[in-house]
N, C-alpha and C positions, 0 to 999 in steps of 0.2 A: 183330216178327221173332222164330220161336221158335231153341231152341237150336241146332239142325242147322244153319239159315239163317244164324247169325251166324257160328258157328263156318266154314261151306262162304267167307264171305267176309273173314271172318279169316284162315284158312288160304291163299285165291287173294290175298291186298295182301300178307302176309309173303313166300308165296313169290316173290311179283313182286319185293315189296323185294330178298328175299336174290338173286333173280337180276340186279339193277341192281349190287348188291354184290360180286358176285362177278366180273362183266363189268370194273369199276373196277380190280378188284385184277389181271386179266388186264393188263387193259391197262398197269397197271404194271408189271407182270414185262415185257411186251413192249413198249412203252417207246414214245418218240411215231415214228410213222411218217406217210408220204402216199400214196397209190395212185398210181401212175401205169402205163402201160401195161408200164413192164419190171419193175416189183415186184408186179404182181398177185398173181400165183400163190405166191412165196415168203412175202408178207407174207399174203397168203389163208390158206395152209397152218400158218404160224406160228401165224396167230390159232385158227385150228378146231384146231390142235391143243393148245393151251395149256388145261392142267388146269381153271384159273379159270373160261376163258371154256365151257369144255364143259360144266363147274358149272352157269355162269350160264342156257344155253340149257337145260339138263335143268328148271332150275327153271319158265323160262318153260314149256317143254312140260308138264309138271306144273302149272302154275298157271293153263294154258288150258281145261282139260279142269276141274281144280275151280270156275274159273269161269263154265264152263259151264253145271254143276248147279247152281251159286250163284244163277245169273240165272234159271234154271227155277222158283226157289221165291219168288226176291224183286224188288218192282219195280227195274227200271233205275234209276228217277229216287231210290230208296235206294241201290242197289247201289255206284253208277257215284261216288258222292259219296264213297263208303269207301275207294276208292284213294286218297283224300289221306293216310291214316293213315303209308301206305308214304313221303312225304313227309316225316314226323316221325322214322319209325325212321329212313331212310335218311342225314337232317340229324344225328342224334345218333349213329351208329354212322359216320358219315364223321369225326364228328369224334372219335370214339373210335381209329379203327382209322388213319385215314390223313392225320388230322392236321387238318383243313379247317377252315379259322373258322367262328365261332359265334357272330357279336356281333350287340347287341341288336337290332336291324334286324332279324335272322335269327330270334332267338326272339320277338318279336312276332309277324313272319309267321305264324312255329307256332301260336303260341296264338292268331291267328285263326282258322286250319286248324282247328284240335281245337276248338272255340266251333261254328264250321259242320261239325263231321262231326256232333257230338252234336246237334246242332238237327236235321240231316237226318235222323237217327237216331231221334230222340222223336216223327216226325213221322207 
């Protein structure tokens, strides 16, 4: 994978990541809710307009489109394996920003993640 190619799918996993991140922190400003047919609209309108979550969707839409050019230059069967990265940022920046546990269970998992992205990676 040359530079352009890593970088195009580096760029598409962080901005994914940062838009799972940013969805999270919306939804804590907006706080737990449930649809039903007489909150639709107000808790619809809440959501889409809450700074975080509009955050969160700009990133997906920006990170559809990089990954688009991503997948043009590199196979799937690499590409698709490098979203677990967002996995690792997301587990360590949750537990930075909003508190989440982190116990050992949890960083094993990681570091099999990271063992299989790089084996996918070398490959």
């Amino acid at each position: 994978m040359n530079a352009i190619s890593f970088s195009l799918v580096l760029t598409g996993v962080l901005l994914n990541a940062a838009a799972q991140l940013l969805l999270k922190a919306g939804t804590n400003v907006v706080g737990h809710f449930e649809f039903h047919a007489g909150n639709i609209l107000p808790v619809g309108l809440k959501l889409a307009f809450q700074p975080f979550i509009m955050g969160g969707m700009a990133c997906y839409a920006v990170s559809l489109v990089v990954w688009i050019m991503a997948l043009s230059r590199v196979p799937v069967s690499v590409a698709y394996p490098m979203l677990s990265i967002g996995y690792v940022i997301n587990a360590f920046v949750a537990w930075q920003w909003f508190g989440e546990a982190l116990a050992a269970q949890k960083l094993l998992g990681i570091g099999f993640i990271v063992v299989g992205v790089f084996l996918v990676a070398r490959s």
